[in-house]
N, C-alpha and C positions, 0 to 999 in steps of 0.2 A: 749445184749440178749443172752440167753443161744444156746446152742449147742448140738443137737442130732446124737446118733448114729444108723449108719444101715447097716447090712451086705447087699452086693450088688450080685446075679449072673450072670456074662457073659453070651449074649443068640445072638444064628446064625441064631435063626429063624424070618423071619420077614412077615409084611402083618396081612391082620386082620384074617385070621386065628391062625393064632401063639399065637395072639394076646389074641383071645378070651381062646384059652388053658390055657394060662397064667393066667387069670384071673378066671377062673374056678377052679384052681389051689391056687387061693387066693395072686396070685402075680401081682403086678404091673408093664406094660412094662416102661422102661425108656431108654433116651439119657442124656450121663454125655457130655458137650461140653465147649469151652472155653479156652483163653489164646494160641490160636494155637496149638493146641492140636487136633488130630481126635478123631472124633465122636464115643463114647465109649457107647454101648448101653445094656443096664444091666437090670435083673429082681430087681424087691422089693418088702418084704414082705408086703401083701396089706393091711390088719387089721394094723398093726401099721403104717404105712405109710399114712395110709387115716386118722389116732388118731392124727397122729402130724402135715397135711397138715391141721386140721381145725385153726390153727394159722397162721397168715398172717406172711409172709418172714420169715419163719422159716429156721434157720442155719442148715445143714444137715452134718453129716462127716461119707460118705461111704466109707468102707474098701469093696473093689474088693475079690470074692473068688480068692485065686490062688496070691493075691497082696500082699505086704507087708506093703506099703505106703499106710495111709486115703488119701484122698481127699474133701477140704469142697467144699461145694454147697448150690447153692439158689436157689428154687424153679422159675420157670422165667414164662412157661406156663404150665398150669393144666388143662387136659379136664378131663371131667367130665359127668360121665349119666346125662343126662337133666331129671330124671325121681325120679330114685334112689339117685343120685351125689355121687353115687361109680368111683373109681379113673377108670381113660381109659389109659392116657399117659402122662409122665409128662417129661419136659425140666428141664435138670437142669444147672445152668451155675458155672463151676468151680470160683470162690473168693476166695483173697488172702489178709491175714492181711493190712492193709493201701489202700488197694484201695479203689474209691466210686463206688457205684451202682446207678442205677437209679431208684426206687421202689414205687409203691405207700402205702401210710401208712396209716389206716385207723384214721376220725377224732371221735373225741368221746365228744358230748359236755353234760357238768357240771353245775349245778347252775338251778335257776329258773329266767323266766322274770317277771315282773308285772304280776298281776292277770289280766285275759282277756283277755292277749295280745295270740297270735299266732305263734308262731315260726315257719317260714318257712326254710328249709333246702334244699340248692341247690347243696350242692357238700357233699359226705362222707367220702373219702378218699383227700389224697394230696399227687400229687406228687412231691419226693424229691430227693437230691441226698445227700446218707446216707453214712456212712461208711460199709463197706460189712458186717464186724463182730462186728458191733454193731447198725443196726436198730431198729430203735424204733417199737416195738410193736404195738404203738399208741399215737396219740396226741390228749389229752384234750383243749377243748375251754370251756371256762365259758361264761355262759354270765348273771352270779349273777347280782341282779338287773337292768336288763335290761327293756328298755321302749318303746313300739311304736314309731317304726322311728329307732330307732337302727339298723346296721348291723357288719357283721365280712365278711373284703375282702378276698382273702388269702395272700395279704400282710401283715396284720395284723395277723398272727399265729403267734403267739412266737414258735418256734423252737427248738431243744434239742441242746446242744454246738456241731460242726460239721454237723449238718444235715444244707441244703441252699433249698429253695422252687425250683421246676422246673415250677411251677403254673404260671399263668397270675395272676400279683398281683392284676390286678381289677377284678380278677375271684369273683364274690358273693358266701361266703360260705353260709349265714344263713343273716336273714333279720326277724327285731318282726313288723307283722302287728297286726291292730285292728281285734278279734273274728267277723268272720261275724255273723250278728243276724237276726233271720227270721224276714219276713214281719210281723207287727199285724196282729191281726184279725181286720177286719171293724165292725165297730159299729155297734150298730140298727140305728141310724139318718142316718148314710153314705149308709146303705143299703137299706134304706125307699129313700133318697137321686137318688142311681141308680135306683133304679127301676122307678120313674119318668122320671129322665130324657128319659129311656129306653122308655115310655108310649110317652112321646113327640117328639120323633125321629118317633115313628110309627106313630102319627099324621101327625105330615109334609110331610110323605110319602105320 
């Protein structure tokens, strides 16, 4: 997976007033953390940062004002306006060439089932344990001709060389039922039908 770059500025101010300055400002508040390291807490530019958080586990390499050294990072937690889904606060965890991460990856399924059938989807993402600097963006499931009664567990993902499931292998990813169909319409006999019987219930009464 590719790798992006962001200039980073150190900031002393904290609390959600700071907070909101900062983003009025067009920056984003952040924590760089990880690897025993203290807690390094830095503005980021917010329009591009918000452009490259809409990819899932995006590779980050922030150069600190004042710093010499980048640092890569991976996005770990993202708040976000429940409203707008403009950036609020983001975690980021330093990674290091060869280590795994624990990530979820989103799935993305391919192919069509039989005609009529239903595709029911129960899980979107999987999680894995990936290599830091090279997570997969996403994993494809087909389920080309597939038939009522068919499903994919997430034992059954095929997986990219190095990525291993962290899933319940009997977790149900997707499952093809039959299209539910409406009830008919009733006949004229079946509604000539009710309506008698209707008329001899009132009798008996």
């Amino acid at each position: 997976m590719a790798d992006f770059k962001l200039t980073a500025t150190p900031r002393n101010e904290f609390g959600k007033g700071a907070s909101r300055r900062l983003r009025r400002d067009d920056k984003t508040p952040a924590v760089i953390y990880g690897h025993g390291t203290d807690p390094v807490h830095v503005s980021l530019p917010g329009k591009e940062t918000f452009l490259l958080l809409r990819q899932s586990n995006v590779l980050l390499t922030i150069t600190i004002e004042g710093e010499k050294k980048s640092i890569t990072v991976l996005p770990k937690q993202v708040q976000r306006d429940p409203i707008t889904s403009f950036l609020k606060h983001i975690d980021l965890l330093i990674v290091k060439k060869g280590e795994k991460v624990s990530v979820e990856v989103p799935l993305t399924v391919v192919g069509e089932a039989e005609r009529g059938a239903l595709v029911n989807i129960d899980l979107t993402s999987l999680l894995v344990l990936a290599p830091a600097t090279s997570i997969p963006n996403e994993i494809e499931i087909s389920i080309e001709g597939f038939v009522v009664g068919d499903q994919i567990l997430a034992g059954d993902v095929q997986l990219p060389e190095g990525v291993v499931s962290e899933q319940d292998p009997e977790a149900m990813v997707l499952n093809v039922a039959p299209m539910p169909t409406a009830e008919p319409e009733p006949t004229e006999d079946e509604e000539v039908e009710s309506d008698e019987d209707s008329e001899d219930d009132e009798e008996d009464e």
